[in-house]
C-alpha positions in Angstrom: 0.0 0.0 0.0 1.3 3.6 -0.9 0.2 7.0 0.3 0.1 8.3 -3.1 -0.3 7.3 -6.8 3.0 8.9 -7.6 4.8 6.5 -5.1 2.5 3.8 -6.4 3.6 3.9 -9.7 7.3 4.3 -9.2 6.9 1.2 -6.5 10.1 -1.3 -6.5 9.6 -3.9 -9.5 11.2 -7.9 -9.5 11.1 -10.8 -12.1 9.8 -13.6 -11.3 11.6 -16.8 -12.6 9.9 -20.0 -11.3 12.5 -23.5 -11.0 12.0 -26.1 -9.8 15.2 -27.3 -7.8 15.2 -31.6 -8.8 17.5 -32.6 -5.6 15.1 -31.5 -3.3 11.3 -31.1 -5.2 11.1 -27.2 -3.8 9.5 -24.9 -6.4 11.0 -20.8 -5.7 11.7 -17.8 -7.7 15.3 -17.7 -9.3 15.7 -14.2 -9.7 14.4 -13.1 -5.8 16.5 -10.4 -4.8 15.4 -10.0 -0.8 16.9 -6.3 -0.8 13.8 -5.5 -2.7 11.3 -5.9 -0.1 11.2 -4.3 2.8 8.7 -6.0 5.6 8.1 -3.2 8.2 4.9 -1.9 10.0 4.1 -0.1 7.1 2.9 -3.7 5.3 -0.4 -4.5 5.3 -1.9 -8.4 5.1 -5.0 -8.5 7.9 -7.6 -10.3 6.3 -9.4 -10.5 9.5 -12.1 -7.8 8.8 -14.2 -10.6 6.7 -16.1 -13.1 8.7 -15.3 -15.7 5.8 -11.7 -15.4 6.6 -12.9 -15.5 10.3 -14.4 -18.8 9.8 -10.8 -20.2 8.6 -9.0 -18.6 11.2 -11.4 -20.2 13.7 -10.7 -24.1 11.9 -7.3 -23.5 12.6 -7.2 -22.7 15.7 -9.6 -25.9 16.4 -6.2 -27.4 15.2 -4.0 -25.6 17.6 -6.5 -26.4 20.6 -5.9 -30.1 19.8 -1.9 -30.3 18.6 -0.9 -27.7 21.0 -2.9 -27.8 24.3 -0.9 -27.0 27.7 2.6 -26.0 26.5 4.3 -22.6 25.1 3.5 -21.1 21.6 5.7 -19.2 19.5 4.0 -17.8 16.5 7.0 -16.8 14.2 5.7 -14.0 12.0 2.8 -13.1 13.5 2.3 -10.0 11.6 -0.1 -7.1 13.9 -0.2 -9.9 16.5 -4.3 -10.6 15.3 -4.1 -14.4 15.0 -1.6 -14.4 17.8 -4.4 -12.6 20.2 -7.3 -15.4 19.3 -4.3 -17.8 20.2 -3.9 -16.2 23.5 -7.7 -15.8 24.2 -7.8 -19.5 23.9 -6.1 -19.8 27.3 -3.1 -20.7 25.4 0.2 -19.3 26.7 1.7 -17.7 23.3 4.3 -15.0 22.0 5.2 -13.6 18.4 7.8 -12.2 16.6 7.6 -10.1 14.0 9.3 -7.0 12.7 5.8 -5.2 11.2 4.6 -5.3 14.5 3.0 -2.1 15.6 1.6 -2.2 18.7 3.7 -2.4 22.3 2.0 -5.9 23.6 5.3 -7.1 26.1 4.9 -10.2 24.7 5.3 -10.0 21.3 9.4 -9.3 20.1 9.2 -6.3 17.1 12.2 -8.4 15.2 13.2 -10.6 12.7 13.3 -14.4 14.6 16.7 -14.5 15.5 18.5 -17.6 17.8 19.6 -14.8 20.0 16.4 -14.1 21.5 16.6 -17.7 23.2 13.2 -18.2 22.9 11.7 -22.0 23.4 8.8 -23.1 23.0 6.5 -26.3 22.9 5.4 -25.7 20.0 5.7 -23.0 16.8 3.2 -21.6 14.4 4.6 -20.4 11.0 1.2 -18.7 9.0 2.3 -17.6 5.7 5.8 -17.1 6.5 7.3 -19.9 4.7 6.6 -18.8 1.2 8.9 -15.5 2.0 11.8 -16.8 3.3 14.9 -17.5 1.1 16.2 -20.7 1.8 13.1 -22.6 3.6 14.9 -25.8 4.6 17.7 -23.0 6.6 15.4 -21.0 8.3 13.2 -24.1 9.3 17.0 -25.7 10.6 17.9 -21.9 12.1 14.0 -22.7 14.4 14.8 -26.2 15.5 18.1 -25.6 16.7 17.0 -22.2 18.3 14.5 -24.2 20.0 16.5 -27.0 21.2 15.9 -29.4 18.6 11.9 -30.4 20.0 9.0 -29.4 19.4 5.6 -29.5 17.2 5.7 -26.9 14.2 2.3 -25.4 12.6 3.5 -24.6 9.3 0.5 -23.0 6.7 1.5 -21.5 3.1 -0.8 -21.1 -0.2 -1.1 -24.6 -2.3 1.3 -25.0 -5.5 -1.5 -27.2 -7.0 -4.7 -25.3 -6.5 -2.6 -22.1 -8.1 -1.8 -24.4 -10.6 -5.4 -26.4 -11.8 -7.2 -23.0 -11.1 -4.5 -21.4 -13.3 -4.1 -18.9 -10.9 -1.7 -16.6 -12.3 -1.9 -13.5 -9.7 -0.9 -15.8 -6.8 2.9 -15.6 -8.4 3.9 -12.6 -7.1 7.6 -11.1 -5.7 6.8 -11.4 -2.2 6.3 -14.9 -2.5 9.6 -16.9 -3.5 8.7 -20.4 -2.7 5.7 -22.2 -3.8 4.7 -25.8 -2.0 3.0 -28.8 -2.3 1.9 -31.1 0.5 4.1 -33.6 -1.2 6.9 -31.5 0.2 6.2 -31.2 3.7 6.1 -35.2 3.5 9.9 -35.3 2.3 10.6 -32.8 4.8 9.8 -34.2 8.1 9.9 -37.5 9.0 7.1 -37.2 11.5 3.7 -35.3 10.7 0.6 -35.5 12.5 -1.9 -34.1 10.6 -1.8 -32.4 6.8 -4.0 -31.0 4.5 -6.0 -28.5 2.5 -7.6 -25.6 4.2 -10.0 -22.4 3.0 -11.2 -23.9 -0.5 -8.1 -25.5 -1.4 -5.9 -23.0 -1.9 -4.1 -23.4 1.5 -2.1 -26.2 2.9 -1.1 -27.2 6.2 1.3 -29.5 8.1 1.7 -30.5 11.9 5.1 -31.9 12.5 7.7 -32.7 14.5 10.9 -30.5 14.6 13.2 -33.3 15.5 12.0 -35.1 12.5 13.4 -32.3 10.0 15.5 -33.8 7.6 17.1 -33.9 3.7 14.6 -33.7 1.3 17.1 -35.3 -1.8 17.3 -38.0 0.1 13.6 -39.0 0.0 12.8 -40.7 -3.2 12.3 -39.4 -6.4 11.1 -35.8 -7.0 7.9 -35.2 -8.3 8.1 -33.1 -11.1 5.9 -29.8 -11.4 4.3 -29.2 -15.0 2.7 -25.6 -15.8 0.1 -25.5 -18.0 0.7 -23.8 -21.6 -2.2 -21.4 -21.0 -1.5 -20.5 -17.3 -2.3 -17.0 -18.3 -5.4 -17.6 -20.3 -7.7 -16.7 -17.4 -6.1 -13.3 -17.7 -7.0 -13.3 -21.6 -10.4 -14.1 -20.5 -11.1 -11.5 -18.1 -9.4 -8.8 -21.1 -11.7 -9.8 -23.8 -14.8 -10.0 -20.9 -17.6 -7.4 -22.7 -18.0 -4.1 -20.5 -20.9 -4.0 -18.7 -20.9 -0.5 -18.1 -18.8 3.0 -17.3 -16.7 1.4 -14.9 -14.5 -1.6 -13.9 -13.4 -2.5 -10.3 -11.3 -5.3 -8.3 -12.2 -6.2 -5.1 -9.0 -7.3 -3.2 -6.5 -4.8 -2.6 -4.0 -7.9 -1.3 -1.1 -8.9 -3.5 -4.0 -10.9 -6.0 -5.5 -7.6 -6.6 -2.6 -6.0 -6.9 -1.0 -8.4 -9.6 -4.4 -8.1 -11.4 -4.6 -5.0 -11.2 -1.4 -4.2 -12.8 -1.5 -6.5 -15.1 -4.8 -5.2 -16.6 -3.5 -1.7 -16.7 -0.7 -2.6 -18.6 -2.4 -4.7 -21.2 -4.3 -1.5 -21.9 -8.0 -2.6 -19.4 -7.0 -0.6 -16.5 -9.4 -0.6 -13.9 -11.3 2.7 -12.1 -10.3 1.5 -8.7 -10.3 -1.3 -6.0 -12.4 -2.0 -2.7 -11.2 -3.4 0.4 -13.0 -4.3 3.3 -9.9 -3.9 5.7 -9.5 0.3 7.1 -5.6 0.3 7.2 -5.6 0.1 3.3 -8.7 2.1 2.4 -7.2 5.8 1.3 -4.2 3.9 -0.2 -2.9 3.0 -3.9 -2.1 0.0 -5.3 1.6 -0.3 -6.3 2.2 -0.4 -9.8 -1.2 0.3 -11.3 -1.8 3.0 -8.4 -5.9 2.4 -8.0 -6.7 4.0 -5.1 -8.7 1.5 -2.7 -12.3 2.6 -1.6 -14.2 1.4 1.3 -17.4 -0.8 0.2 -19.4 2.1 1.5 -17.4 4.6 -0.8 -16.3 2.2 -3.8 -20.5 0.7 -3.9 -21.5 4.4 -4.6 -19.3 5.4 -7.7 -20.6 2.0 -9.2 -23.4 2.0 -12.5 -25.9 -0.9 -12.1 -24.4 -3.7 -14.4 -20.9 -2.7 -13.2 -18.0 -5.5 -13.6 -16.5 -6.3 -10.3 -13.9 -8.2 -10.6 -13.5 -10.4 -7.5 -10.2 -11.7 -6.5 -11.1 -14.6 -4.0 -14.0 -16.5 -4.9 -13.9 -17.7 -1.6 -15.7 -14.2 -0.8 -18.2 -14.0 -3.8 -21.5 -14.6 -0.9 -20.3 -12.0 1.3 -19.1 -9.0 -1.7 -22.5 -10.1 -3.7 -24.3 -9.5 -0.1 -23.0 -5.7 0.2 -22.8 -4.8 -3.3 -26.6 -6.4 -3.9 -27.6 -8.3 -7.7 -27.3 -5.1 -9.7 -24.0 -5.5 -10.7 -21.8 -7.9 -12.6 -19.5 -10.3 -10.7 -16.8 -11.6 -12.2 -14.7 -14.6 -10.4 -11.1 -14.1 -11.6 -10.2 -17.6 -9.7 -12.7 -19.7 -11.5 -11.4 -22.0 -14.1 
């Protein structure tokens, strides 16, 4: 999120190069360069404001009561501390780390994770971290050693697969530089609990044991990922979609939105501008195609009837259709 659409447009920029390395089955961007990003309190990723994303917050935390009951929690990443707080209201005894942190909670460490906090733990909780770290396998080694070797990890990322069947182009973005399968949390530890797929598919999950962290090359045979020659074609399609009316909006302002967004604009669609249900990024522009992001009160009144909104999540279709009511046109950008 920018504060204006001149520092929107001149945002920092990355390719995106996608390998696949065959010793150890891990999918990650080739051409990451980490001194691009910079993850401070001025990023924005809450997705709690929607009671959809509520609901899958709430199913993992059903996991966490039964995994993780009576011992310490260290969520690693724990972004403005939001999941961490539902932890915590569980009766659990839990702490975070996390350098965007903006608040002054005394037990949550504003910080990269770092050995040399000596902090141990029962168990850890890694939500959407894993997918921006260089070097996975490292930073998961840096964790067990920093916690003594033992331990249960909660480890959640977006799935390889689903992006790939649903053709799901805007979920390869820069700030993501490893993409995973559950296939790959099986070669990684040697003792999991429970795995899975979580919120529609396009999550998975792993409960494991630290101590059972080991070589991936040295688990079988690697299975070998396969794009589809017309990955992009959902972008095509949503191009050459008919305009409904005056205007054309995405609803999303989170990295999906942004990617479509941009990718719109530069293919000569732009869009008018986004909606986002979460405060801290209404007032904002998107980087790159600089839409400025409306609340749905603000964003539902500029809108014709028969307006194309293009949502970003189908997961959310019930609850955007429910506030922006059947006059205008939804458009799925997920849906195969």
């Amino acid at each position: 999120m920018f504060n204006s659409p001149e520092a929107a447009k001149s945002c920092p920029s990355g390719d995106v190069v996608l390998v696949q390395d065959m010793k150890t089955g891990l999918v990650f961007n080739d051409a990451y360069d980490q001194e691009i990003l910079n993850y401070d309190e001025s990023y924005q990723n809450e997705q709690g404001h929607s009671h959809i994303f509520q609901s899958h917050l709430n199913e993992v935390l059903g996991k966490i009561d039964l995994h993780f009951s009576g011992g310490r929690i260290l969520e690693v990443g724990c972004g403005k501390g939001g999941f961490l707080d539902l932890i915590r209201q569980r009766g659990h005894d839990a702490i975070g780390v996390d350098p965007a942190y903006e608040g002054d909670a005394p037990y949550i460490h504003k910080q990269h994770f770092d050995a040399s906090l000596k902090i141990k733990a029962d168990a850890v909780v890694l939500r959407h971290v894993l997918e921006h770290i260089p070097q996975p396998l490292e930073f998961l080694r840096a964790i067990a050693s920093a916690n003594g070797g033992q331990g249960k990890i909660y480890i959640e990322v977006p799935c390889l697969d689903w992006i790939i069947q649903q053709r799901a182009w805007f979920d390869v973005f820069y700030e993501h530089v490893n993409y995973f399968r559950l296939s790959d949390f099986n070669r990684m530890f040697g003792v999991t609990y429970e795995m899975g797929h979580l919120f529609g598919g396009q999550y998975i999950y792993v409960i494991a044991e630290l101590a059972s962290l080991r070589e991936p090359e040295l688990v079988g045979l690697v299975d070998v990922v396969h794009f589809p020659q017309n990955f992009l074609g959902e972008l095509e399609g949503c191009l050459n979609t008919p305009l409904k009316a005056s205007n054309r909006i995405v609803w999303g302002a989170a990295a999906k939105g942004v990617m479509f967004s941009h990718h719109m604009a530069t293919r000569g669609a732009p869009l008018d501008f986004a909606i986002d249900i979460n405060p801290a990024k209404q007032g904002k522009f998107l980087g790159g195609s600089a839409l400025p992001v409306l609340s749905p009160a603000d964003g539902l009144t500029k809108l014709s009837t028969g307006g194309d909104v293009f949502v970003m999540n189908s997961n959310y279709m019930e609850e955007i259709s429910s506030l922006g009511g059947n006059h205008l046109n939804y458009i799925s950008v997920d849906r195969t």
